[in-house]
C-alpha positions as CSV (number, residue, x, y, z in Angstrom):
1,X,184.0,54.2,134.6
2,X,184.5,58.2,135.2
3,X,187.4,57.8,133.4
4,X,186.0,57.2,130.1
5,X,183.5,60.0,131.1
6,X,186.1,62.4,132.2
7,X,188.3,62.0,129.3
8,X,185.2,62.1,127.1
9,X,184.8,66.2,128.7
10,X,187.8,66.5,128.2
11,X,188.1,65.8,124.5
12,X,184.7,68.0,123.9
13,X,186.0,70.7,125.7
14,X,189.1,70.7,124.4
15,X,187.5,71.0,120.9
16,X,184.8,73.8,121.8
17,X,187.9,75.7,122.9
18,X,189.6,74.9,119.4
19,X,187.0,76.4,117.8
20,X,186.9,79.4,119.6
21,X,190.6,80.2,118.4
22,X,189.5,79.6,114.8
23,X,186.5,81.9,115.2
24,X,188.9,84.4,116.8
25,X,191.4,83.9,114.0
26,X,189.1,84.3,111.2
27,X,187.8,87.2,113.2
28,X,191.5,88.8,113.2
29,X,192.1,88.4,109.4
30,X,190.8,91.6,108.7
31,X,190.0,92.8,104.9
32,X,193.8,92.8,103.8
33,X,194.0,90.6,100.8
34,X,190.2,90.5,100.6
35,X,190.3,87.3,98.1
36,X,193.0,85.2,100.5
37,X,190.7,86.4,103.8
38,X,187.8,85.3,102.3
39,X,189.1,81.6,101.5
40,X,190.5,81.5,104.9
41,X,187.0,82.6,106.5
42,X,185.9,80.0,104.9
43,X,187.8,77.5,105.7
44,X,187.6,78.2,109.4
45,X,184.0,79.0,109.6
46,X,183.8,75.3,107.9
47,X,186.2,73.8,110.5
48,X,184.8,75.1,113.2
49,X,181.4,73.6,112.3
50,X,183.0,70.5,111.8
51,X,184.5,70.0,115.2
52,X,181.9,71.6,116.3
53,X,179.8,68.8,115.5
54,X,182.3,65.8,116.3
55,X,182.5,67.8,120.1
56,X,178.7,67.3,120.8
57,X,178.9,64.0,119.0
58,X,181.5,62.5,121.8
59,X,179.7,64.3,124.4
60,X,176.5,62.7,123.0
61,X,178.5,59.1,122.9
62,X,179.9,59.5,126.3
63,X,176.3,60.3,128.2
64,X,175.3,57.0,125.9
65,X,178.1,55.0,127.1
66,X,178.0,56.1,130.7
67,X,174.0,54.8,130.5
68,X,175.1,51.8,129.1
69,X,178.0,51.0,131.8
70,X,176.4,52.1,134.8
71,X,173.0,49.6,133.7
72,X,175.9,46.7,132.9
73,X,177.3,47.4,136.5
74,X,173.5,46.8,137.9
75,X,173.0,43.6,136.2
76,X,176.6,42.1,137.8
């Protein structure tokens, strides 16, 4: 069963960490190209919130799942 949990962390973390690198690389476009930065601040800004989202949505699923295992193993 901690297996499913750990690699449930692990998955969440590894996306929190993702989007830290696309905040940092929207951060580091600077104003060269104004236009091009903008569309690409966009675009990270919107997939950041995305995974955003899908990392506390596994995390979310894995405390759910870990509920639902551990009261299975009480019943057997």
């Amino acid at each position: 069963m901690d297996i499913i949990i750990d690699t449930a962390n692990d998955a969440w973390k590894t996306m929190y960490n993702t989007t830290g690198v696309l905040k940092d690389m929207k951060e580091n476009l600077g104003v060269s190209k104004q236009r091009a930065a903008a569309q690409a601040s966009t675009l990270l800004t919107t997939t950041s919130a995305k995974l955003d989202a899908e990392a506390a949505d596994i995390q979310r699923r894995a405390r759910k799942n870990r509920h639902l295992i551990d009261k299975g193993l009480k019943i057997v």
